[in-house]
C-alpha positions in Angstrom: 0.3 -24.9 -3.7 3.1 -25.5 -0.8 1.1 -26.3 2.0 3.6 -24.0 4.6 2.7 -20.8 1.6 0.0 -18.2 0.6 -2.8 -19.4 -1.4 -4.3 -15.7 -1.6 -3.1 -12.9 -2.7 -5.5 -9.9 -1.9 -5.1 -6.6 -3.7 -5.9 -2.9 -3.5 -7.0 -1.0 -6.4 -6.9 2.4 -6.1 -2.9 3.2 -6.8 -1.9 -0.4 -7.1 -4.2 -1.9 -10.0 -4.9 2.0 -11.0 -3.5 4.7 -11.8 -3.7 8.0 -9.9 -6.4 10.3 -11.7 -4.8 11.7 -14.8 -4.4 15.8 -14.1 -6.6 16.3 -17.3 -9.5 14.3 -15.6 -8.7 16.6 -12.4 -8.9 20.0 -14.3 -11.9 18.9 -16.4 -13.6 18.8 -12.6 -12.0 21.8 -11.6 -13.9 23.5 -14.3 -16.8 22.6 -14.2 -17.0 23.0 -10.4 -16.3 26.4 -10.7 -14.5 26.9 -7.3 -10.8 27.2 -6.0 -9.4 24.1 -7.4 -7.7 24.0 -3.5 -11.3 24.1 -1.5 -12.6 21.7 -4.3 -10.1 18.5 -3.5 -10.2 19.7 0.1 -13.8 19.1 0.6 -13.6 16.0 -1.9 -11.4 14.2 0.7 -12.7 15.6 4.0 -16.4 13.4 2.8 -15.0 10.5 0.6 -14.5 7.7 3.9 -17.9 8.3 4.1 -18.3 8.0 0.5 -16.7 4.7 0.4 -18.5 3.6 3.5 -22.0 3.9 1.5 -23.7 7.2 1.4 -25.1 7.6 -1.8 -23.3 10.6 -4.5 -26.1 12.4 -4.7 -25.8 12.9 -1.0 -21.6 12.8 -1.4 -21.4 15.8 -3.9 -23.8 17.8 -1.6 -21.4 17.5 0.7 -18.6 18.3 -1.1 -20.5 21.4 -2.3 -21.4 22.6 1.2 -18.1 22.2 2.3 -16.3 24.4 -1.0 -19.0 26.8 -0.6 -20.2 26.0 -4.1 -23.7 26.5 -5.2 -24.2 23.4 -8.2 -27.4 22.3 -9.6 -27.8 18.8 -10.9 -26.4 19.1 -14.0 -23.2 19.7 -12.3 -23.4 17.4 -9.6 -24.0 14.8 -12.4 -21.3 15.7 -14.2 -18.8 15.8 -11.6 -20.1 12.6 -10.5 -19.5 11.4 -14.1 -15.8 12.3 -14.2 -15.3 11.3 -10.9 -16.4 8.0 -11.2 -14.3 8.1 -15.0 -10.7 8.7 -13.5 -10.8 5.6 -11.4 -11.1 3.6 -14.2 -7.5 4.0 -15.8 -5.4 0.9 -15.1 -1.9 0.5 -14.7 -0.8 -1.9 -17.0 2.3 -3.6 -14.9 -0.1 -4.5 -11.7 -2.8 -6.0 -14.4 0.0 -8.2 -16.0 0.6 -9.4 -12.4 -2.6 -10.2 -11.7 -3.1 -12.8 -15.2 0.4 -14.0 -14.2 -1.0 -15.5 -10.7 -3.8 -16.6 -12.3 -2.1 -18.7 -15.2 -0.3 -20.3 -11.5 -3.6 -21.4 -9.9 -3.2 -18.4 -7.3 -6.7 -17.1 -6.3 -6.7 -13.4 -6.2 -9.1 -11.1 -4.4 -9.4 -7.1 -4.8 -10.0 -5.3 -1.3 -10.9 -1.6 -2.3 -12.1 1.3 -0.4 -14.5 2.7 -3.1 -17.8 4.1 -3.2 -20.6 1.9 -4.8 -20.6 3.8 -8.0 -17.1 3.0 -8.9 -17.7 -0.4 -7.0 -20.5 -1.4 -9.7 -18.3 -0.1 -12.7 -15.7 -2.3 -11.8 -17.4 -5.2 -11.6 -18.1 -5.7 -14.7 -14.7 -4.3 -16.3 -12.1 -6.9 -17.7 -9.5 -6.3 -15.9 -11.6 -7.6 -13.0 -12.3 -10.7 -14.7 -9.0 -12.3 -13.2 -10.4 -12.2 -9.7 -11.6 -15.1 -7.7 -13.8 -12.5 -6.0 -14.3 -8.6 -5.2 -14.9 -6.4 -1.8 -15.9 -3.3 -1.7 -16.3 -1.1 1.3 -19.6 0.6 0.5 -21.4 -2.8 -0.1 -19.7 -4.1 3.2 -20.5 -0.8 5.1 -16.9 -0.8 6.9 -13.4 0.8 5.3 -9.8 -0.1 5.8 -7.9 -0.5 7.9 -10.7 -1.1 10.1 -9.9 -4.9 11.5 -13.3 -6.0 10.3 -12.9 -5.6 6.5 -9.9 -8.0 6.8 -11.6 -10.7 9.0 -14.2 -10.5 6.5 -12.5 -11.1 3.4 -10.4 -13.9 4.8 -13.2 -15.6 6.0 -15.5 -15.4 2.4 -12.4 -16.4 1.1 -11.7 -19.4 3.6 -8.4 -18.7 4.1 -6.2 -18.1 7.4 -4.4 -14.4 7.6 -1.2 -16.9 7.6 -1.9 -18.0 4.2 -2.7 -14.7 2.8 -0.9 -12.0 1.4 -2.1 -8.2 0.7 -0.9 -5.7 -1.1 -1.4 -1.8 -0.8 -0.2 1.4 -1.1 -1.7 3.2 2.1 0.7 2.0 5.2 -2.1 2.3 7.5 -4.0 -0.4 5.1 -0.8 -2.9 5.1 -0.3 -2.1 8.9 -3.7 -2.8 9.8 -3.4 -6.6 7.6 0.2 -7.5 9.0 -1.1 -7.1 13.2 -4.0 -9.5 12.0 -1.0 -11.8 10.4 -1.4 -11.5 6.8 2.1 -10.8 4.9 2.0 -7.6 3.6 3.5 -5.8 1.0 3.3 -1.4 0.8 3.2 -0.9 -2.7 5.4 1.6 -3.9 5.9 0.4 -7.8 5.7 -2.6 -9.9 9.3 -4.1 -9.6 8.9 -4.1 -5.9 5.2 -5.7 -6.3 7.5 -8.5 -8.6 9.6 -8.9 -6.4 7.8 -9.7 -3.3 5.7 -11.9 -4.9 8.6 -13.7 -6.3 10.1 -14.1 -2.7 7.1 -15.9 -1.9 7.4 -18.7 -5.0 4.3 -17.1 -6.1 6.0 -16.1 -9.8 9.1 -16.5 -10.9 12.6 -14.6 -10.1 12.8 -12.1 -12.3 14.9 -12.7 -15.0 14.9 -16.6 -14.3 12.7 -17.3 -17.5 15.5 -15.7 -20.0 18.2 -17.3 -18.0 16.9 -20.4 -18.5 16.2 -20.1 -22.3 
C-alpha cells in the first residue's frame, strides 16, 4: 500500500452492508405483537442503545413490552426476538461486492456495528462476513458509537493510526464522531457514492476505468 494512504477501511453494517428491514419482516412483528404498530417501533428504539450495549433480549423485549403497554408471554417474546434478529440479516448486494473488491487489493477491512449480541453472534458466522480481517461489536465491547472509545479501540486491535484509516457509515453522528478522532470518513448515502470515495482514495479503481482500458 502507499505508505502516505489508508490501509483500513472500517465499515458499518446496519444500512451500509444491510438492507433496512424489509416492511414484510416489520408487519410480521407488528402482528404478532398485537399493539399499535406506532407504540411498538417507539418503544423498540427508545431501549435498543441499550440493547446494543449488552443487556440480554430476554431483558430487551421486556422492555419494549413495558414500554408499548403490551402484555407477551414467551412464546411471543421469542418470536419477536426471532424476526427481529431475521431482518438484520438481508444484505445489500452492491456494499458486499465492495467489500470482496478490497479484499482481492490486499485492503484489510473491519466491520464496526452497533448491534446486540444476538445479531452479533449471527453474523459471525455468515459469509458475507468472511471477507473481514476482523469484527466489533458493541454489546461484546460494552460501549456504542459514536462514543470516542469504540473508535480508539478498533484502531488500536487493528494497529493502525486514525490517519491511515477510513470509516464508513450512514448515521452522521457515527462519521462525525470518527473524522474529530482523524479517520477519513465517508456518510454513506448509496453505493455509487461508497465507489466513488473509495476510488478517490486509490483504494479501487475509477469507475469505468477497467472498460476504458479494454
Amino acid at each position: 500500500m502507499d505508505p502516505d494512504g489508508i490501509d483500513v477501511v472500517v465499515f458499518d453494517y446496519g444500512d451500509v452492508l444491510s438492507l433496512n428491514p424489509p416492511q414484510e419482516d416489520r408487519r410480521r412483528m407488528e402482528r404478532l405483537a398485537g399493539v399499535p404498530a406506532d407504540d411498538l417501533w417507539s418503544a423498540y428504539w427508545q431501549e435498543r442503545r441499550a440493547y446494543d450495549g449488552g443487556i440480554t433480549a430476554a431483558e430487551y423485549w421486556t422492555r419494549v413490552a413495558a414500554r408499548a403497554g403490551a402484555e407477551w408471554d414467551t412464546a411471543t417474546l421469542h418470536g419477536l426476538w426471532a424476526l427481529d434478529v431475521g431482518s438484520w440479516l438481508h444484505v445489500r448486494e452492491g456494499t458486499a461486492r465492495v467489500l470482496g473488491t478490497l479484499g482481492r487489493r490486499g485492503v484489510r477491512t473491519a466491520l464496526l456495528s452497533n448491534a446486540p449480541t444476538d445479531i452479533a453472534g449471527a453474523l459471525r458466522t455468515a459469509p458475507v462476513m468472511a471477507g473481514f480481517d476482523a469484527l466489533y461489536f458493541s454489546a461484546e465491547l460494552g460501549v456504542c458509537k459514536p462514543d470516542p472509545a469504540i473508535y480508539e479501540h478498533v484502531l488500536g486491535e487493528m494497529g493502525t493510526a486514525a490517519g491511515r484509516t477510513a470509516f464508513v457509515d450512514d448515521r452522521e453522528e457515527n462519521v462525525l464522531a470518527a473524522k474529530r478522532l482523524g479517520l477519513t470518513t465517508h456518510h454513506y448515502t448509496g453505493d455509487d457514492g461508497l465507489v466513488s470515495f473509495l476510488a478517490e482514495h486509490g483504494l479501487i479503481d475509477t469507475p469505468g476505468r477497467t472498460a476504458a482500458a479494454g
